[in-house]
mmCIF file of the N, C-alpha and C atoms, coordinates in Angstrom:
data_MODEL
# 
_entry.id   MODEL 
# 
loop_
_atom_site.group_PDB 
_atom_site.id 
_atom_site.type_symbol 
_atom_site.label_atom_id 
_atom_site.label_alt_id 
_atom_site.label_comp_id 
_atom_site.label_asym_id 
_atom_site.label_entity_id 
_atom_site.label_seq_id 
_atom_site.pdbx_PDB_ins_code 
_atom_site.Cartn_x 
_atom_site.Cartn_y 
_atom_site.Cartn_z 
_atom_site.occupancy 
_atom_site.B_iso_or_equiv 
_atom_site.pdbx_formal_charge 
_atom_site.auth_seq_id 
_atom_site.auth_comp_id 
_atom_site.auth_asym_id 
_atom_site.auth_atom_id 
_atom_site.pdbx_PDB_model_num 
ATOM 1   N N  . UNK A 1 1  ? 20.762  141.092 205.458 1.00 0.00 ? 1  UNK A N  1 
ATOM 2   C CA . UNK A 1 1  ? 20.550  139.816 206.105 1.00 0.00 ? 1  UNK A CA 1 
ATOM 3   C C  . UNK A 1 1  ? 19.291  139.172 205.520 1.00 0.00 ? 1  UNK A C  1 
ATOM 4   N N  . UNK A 1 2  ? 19.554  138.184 205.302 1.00 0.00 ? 2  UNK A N  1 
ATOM 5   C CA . UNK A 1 2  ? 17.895  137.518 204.685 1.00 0.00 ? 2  UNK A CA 1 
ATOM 6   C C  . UNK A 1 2  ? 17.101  136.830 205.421 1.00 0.00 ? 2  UNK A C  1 
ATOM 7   N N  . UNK A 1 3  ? 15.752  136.590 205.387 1.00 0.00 ? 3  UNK A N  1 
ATOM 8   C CA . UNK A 1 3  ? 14.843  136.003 206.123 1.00 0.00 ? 3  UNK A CA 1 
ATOM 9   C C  . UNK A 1 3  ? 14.482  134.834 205.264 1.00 0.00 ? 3  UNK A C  1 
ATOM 10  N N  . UNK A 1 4  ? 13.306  134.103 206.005 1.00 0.00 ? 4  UNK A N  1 
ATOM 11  C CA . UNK A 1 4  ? 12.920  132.993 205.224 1.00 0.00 ? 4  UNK A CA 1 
ATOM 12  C C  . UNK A 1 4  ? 11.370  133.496 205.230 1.00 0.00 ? 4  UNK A C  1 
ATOM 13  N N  . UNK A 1 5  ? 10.859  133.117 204.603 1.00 0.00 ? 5  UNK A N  1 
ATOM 14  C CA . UNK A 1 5  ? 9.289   133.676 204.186 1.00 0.00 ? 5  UNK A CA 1 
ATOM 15  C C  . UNK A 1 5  ? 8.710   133.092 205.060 1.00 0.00 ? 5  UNK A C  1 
ATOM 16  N N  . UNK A 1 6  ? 7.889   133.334 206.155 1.00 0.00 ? 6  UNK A N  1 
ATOM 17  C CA . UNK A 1 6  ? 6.787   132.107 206.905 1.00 0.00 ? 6  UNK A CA 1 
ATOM 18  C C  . UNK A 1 6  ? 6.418   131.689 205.941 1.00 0.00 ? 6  UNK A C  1 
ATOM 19  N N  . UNK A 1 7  ? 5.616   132.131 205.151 1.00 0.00 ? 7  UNK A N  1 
ATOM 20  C CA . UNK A 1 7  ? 4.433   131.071 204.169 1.00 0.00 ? 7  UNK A CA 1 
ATOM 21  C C  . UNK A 1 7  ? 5.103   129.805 203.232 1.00 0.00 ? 7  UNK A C  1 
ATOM 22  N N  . UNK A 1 8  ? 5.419   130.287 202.395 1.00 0.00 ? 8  UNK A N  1 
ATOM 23  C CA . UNK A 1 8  ? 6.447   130.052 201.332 1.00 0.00 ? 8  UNK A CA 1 
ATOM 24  C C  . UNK A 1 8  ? 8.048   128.919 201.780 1.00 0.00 ? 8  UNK A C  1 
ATOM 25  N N  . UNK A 1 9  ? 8.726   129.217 202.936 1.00 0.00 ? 9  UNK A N  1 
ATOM 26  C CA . UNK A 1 9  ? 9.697   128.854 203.254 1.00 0.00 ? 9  UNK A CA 1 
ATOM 27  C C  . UNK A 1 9  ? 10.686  129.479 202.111 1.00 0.00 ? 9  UNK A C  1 
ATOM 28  N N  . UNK A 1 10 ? 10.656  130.147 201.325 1.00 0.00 ? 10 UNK A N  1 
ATOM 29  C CA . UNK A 1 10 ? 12.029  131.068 200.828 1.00 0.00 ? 10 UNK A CA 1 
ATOM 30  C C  . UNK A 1 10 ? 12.745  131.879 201.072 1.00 0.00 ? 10 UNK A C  1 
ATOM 31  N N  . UNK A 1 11 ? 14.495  131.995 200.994 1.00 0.00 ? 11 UNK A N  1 
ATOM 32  C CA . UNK A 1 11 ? 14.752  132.641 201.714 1.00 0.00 ? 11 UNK A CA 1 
ATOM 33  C C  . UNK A 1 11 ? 15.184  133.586 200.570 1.00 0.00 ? 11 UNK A C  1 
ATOM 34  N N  . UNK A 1 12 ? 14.815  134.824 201.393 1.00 0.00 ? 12 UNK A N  1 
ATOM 35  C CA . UNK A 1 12 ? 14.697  136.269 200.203 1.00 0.00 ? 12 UNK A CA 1 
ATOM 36  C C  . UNK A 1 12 ? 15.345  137.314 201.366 1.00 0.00 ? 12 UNK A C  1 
ATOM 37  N N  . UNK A 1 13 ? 15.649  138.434 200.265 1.00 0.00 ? 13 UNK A N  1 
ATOM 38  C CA . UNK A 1 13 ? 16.379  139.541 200.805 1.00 0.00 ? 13 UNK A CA 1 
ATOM 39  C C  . UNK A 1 13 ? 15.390  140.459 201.749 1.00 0.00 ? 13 UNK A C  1 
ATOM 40  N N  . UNK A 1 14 ? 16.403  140.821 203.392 1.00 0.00 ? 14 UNK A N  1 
ATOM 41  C CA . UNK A 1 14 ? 15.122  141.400 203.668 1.00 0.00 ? 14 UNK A CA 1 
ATOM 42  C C  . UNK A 1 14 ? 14.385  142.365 203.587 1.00 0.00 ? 14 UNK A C  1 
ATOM 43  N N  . UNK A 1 15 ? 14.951  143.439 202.397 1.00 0.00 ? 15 UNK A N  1 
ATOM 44  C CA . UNK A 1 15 ? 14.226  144.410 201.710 1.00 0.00 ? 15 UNK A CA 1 
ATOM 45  C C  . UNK A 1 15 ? 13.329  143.595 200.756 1.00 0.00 ? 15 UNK A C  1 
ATOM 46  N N  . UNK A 1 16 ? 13.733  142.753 200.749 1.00 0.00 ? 16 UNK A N  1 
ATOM 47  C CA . UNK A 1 16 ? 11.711  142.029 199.924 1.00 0.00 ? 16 UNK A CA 1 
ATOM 48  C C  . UNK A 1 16 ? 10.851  141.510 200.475 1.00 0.00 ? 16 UNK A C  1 
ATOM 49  N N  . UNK A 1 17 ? 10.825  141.800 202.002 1.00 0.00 ? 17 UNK A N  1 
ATOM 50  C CA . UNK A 1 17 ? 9.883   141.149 203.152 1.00 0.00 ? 17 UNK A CA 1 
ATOM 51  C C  . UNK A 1 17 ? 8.857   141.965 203.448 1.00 0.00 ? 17 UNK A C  1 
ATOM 52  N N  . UNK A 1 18 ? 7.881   141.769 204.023 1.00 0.00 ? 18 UNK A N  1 
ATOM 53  C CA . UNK A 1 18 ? 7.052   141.896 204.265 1.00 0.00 ? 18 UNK A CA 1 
ATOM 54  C C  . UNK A 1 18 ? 6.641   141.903 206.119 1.00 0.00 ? 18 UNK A C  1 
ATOM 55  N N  . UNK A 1 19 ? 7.024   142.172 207.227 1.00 0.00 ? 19 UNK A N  1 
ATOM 56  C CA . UNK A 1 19 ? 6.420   141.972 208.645 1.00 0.00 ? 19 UNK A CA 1 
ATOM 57  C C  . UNK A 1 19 ? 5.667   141.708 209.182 1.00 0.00 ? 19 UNK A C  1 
ATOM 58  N N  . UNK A 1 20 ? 5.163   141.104 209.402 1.00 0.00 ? 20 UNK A N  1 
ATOM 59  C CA . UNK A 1 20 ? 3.533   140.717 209.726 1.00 0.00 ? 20 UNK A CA 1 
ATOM 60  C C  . UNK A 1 20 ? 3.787   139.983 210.998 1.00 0.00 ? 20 UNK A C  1 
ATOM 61  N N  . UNK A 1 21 ? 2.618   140.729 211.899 1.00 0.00 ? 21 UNK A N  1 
ATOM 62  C CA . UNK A 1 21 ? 2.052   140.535 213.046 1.00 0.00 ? 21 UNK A CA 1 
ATOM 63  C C  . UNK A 1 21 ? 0.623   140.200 213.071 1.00 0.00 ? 21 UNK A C  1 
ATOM 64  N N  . UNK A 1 22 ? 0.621   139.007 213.676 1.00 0.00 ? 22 UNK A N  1 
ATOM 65  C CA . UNK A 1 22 ? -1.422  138.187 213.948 1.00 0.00 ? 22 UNK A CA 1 
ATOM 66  C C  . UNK A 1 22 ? -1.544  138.128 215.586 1.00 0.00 ? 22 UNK A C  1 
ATOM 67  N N  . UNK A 1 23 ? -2.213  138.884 216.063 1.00 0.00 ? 23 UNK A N  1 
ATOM 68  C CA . UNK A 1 23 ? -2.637  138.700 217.250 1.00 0.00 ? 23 UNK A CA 1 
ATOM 69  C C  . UNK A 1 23 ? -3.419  137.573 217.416 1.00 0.00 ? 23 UNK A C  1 
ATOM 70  N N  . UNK A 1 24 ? -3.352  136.057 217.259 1.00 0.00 ? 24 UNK A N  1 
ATOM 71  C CA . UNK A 1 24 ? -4.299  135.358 217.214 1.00 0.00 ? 24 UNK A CA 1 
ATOM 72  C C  . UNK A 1 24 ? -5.487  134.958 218.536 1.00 0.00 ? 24 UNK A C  1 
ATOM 73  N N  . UNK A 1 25 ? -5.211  135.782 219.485 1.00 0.00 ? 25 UNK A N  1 
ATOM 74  C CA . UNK A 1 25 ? -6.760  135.657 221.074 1.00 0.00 ? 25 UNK A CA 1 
ATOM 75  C C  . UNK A 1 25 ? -6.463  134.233 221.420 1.00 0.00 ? 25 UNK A C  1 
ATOM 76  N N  . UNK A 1 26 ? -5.383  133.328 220.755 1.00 0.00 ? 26 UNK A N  1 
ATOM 77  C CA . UNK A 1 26 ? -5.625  131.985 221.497 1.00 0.00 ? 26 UNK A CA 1 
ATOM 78  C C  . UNK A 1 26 ? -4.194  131.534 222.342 1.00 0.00 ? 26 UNK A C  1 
ATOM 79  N N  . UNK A 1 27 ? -4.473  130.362 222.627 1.00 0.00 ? 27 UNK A N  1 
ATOM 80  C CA . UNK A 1 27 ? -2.871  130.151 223.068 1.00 0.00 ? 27 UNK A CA 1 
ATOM 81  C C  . UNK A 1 27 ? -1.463  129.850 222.062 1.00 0.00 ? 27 UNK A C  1 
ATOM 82  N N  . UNK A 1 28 ? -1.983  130.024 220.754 1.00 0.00 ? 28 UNK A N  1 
ATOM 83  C CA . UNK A 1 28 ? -0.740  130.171 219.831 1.00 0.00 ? 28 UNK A CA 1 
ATOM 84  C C  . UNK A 1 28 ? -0.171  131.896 220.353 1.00 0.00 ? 28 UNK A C  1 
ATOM 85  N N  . UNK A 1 29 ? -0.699  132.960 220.576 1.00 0.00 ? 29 UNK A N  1 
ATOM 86  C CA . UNK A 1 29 ? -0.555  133.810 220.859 1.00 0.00 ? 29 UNK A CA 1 
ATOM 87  C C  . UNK A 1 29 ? -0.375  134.926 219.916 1.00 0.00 ? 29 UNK A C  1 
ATOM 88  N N  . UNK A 1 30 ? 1.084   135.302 219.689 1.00 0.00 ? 30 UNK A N  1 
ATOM 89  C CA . UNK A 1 30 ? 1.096   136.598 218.562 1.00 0.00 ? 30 UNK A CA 1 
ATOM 90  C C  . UNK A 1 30 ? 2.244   135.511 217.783 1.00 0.00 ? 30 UNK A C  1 
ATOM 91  N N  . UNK A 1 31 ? 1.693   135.604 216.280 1.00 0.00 ? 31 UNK A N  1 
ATOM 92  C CA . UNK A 1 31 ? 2.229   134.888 215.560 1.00 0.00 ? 31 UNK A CA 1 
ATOM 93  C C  . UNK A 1 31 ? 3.175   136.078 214.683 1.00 0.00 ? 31 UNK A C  1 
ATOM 94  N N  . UNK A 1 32 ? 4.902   136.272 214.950 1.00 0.00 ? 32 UNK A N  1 
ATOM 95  C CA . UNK A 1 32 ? 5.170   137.442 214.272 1.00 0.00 ? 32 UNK A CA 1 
ATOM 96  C C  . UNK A 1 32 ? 6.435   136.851 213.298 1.00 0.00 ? 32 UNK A C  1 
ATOM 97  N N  . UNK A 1 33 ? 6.115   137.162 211.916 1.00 0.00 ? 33 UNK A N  1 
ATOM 98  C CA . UNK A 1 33 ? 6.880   136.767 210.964 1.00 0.00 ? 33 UNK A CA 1 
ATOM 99  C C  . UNK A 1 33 ? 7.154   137.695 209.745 1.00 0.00 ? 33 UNK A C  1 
ATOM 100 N N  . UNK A 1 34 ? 8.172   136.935 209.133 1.00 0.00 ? 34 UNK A N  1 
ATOM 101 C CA . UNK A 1 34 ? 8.341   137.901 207.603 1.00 0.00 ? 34 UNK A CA 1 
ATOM 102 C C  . UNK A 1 34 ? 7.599   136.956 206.603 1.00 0.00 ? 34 UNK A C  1 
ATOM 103 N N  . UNK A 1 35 ? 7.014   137.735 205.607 1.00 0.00 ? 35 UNK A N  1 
ATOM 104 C CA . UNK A 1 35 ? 6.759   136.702 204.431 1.00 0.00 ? 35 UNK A CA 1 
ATOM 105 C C  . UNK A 1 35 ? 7.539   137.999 203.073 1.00 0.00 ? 35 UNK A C  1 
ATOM 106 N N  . UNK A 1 36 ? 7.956   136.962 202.159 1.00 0.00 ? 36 UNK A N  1 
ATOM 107 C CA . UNK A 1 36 ? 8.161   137.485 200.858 1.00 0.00 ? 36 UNK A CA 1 
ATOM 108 C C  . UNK A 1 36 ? 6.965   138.066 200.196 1.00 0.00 ? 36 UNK A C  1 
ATOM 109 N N  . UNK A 1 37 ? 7.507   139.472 199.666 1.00 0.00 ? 37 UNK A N  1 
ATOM 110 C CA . UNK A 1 37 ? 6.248   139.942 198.184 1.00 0.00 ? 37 UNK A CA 1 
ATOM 111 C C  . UNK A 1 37 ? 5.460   138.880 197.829 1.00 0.00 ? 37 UNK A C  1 
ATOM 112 N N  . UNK A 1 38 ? 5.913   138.107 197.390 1.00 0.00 ? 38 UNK A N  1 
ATOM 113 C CA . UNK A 1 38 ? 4.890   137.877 196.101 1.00 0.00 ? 38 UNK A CA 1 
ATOM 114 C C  . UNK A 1 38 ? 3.600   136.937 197.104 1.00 0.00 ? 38 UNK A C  1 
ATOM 115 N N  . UNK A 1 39 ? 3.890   136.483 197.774 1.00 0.00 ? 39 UNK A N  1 
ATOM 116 C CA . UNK A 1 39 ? 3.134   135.735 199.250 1.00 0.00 ? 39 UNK A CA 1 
ATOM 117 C C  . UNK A 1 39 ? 2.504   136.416 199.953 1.00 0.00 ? 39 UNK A C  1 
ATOM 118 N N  . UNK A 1 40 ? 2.810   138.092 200.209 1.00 0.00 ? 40 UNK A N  1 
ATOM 119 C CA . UNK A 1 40 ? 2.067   138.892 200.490 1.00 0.00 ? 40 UNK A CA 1 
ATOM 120 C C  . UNK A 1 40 ? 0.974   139.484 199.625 1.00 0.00 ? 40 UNK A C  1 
ATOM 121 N N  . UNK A 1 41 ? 1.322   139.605 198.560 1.00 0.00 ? 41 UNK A N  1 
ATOM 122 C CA . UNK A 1 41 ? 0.663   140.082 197.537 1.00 0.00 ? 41 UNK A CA 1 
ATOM 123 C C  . UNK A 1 41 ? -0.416  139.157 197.111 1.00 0.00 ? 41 UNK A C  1 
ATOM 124 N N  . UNK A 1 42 ? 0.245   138.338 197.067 1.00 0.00 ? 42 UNK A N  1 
ATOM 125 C CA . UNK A 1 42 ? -0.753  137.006 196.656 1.00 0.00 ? 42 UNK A CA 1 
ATOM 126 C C  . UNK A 1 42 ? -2.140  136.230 197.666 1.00 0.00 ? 42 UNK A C  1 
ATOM 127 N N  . UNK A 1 43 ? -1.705  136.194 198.927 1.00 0.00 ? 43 UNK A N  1 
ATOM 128 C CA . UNK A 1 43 ? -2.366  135.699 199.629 1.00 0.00 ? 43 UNK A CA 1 
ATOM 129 C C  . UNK A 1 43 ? -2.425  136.326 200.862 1.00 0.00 ? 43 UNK A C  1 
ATOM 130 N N  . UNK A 1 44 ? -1.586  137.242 201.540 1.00 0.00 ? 44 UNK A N  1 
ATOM 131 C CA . UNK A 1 44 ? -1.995  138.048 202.536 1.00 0.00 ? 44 UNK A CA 1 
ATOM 132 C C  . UNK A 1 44 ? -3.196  139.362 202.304 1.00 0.00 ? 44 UNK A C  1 
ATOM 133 N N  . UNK A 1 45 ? -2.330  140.196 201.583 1.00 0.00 ? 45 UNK A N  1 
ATOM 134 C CA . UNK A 1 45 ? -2.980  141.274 200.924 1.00 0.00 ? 45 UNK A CA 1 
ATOM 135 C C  . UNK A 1 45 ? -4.236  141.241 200.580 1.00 0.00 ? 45 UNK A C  1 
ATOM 136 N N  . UNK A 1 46 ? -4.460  140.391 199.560 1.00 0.00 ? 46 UNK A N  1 
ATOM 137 C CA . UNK A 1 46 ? -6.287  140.315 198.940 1.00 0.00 ? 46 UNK A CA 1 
ATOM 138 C C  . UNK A 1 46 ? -7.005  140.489 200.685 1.00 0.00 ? 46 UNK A C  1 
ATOM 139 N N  . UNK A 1 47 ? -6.651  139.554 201.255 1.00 0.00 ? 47 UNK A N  1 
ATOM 140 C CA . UNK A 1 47 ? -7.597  139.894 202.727 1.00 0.00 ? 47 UNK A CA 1 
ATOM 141 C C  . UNK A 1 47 ? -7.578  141.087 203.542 1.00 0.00 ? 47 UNK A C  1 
ATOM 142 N N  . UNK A 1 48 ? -6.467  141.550 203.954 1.00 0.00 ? 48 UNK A N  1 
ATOM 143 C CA . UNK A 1 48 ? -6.836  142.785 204.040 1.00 0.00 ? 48 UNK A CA 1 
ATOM 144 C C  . UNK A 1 48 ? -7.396  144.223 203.056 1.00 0.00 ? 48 UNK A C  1 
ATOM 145 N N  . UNK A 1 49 ? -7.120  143.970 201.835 1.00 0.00 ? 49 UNK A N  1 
ATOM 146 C CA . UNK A 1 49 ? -8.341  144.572 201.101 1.00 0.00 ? 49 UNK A CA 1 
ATOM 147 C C  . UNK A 1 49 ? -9.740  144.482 201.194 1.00 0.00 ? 49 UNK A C  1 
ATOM 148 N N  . UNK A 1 50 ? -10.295 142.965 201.032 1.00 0.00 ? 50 UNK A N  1 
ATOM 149 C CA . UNK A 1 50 ? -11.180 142.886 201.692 1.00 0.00 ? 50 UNK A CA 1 
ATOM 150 C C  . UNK A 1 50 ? -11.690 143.499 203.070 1.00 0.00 ? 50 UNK A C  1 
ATOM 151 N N  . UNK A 1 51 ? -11.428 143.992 203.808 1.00 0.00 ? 51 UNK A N  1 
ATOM 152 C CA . UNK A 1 51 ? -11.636 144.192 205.218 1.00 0.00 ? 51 UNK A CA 1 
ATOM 153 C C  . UNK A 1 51 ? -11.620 145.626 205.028 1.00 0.00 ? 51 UNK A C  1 
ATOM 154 N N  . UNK A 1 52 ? -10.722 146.478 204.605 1.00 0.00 ? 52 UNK A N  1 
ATOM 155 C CA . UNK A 1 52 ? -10.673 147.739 203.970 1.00 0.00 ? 52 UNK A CA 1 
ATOM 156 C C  . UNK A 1 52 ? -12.088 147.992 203.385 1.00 0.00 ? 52 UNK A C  1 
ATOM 157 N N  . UNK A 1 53 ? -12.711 147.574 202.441 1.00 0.00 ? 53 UNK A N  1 
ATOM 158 C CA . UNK A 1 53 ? -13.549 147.783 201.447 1.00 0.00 ? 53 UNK A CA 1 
ATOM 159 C C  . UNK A 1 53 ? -15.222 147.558 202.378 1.00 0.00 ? 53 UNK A C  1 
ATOM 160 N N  . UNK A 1 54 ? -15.053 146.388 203.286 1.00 0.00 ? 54 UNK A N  1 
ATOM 161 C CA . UNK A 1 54 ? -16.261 146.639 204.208 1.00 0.00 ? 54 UNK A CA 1 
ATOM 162 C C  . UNK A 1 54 ? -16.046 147.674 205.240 1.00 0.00 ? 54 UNK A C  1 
ATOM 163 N N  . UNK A 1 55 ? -15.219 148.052 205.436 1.00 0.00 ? 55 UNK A N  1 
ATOM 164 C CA . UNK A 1 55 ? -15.345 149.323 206.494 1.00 0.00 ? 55 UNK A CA 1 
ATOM 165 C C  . UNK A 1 55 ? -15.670 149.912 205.743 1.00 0.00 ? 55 UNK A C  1 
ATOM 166 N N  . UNK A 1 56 ? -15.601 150.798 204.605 1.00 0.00 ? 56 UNK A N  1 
ATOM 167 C CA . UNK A 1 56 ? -15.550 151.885 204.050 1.00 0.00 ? 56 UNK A CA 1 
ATOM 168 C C  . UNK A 1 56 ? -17.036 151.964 203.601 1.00 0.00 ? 56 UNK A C  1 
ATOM 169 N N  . UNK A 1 57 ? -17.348 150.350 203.741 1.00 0.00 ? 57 UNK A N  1 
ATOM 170 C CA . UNK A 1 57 ? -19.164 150.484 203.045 1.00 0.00 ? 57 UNK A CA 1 
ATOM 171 C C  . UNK A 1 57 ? -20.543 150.823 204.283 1.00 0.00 ? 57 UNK A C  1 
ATOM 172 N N  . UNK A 1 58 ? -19.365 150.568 205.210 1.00 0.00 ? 58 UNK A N  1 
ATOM 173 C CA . UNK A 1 58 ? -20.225 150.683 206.264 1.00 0.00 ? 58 UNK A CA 1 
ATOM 174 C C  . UNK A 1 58 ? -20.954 153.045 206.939 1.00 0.00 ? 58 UNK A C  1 
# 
């Protein structure tokens, strides 16, 4: 079955998705979507690396 990417709007297979859950604390609430690889890779990912790399320095 295919999804559509939140970010991106493409619709890709959903073994090329990605799940993502944002608890956002506001009244948007929990923002829960698929995004495609390369959208993850590209622009999700780097940030949670980031965030990885200061814990670890701490």
């Amino acid at each position: 079955m295919p999804e559509t990417c939140g970010i991106c709007g493409e619709t890709v297979p959903f073994d090329a998705t990605v799940h993502t859950v944002i608890h956002t604390h506001s009244e948007a609430g929990v923002l829960d979507a698929y995004v495609c690889r390369p959208c993850y890779e590209e622009r999700l990912g780097p940030m949670f690396e980031r965030i990885d790399t200061q814990e670890q320095s701490h």
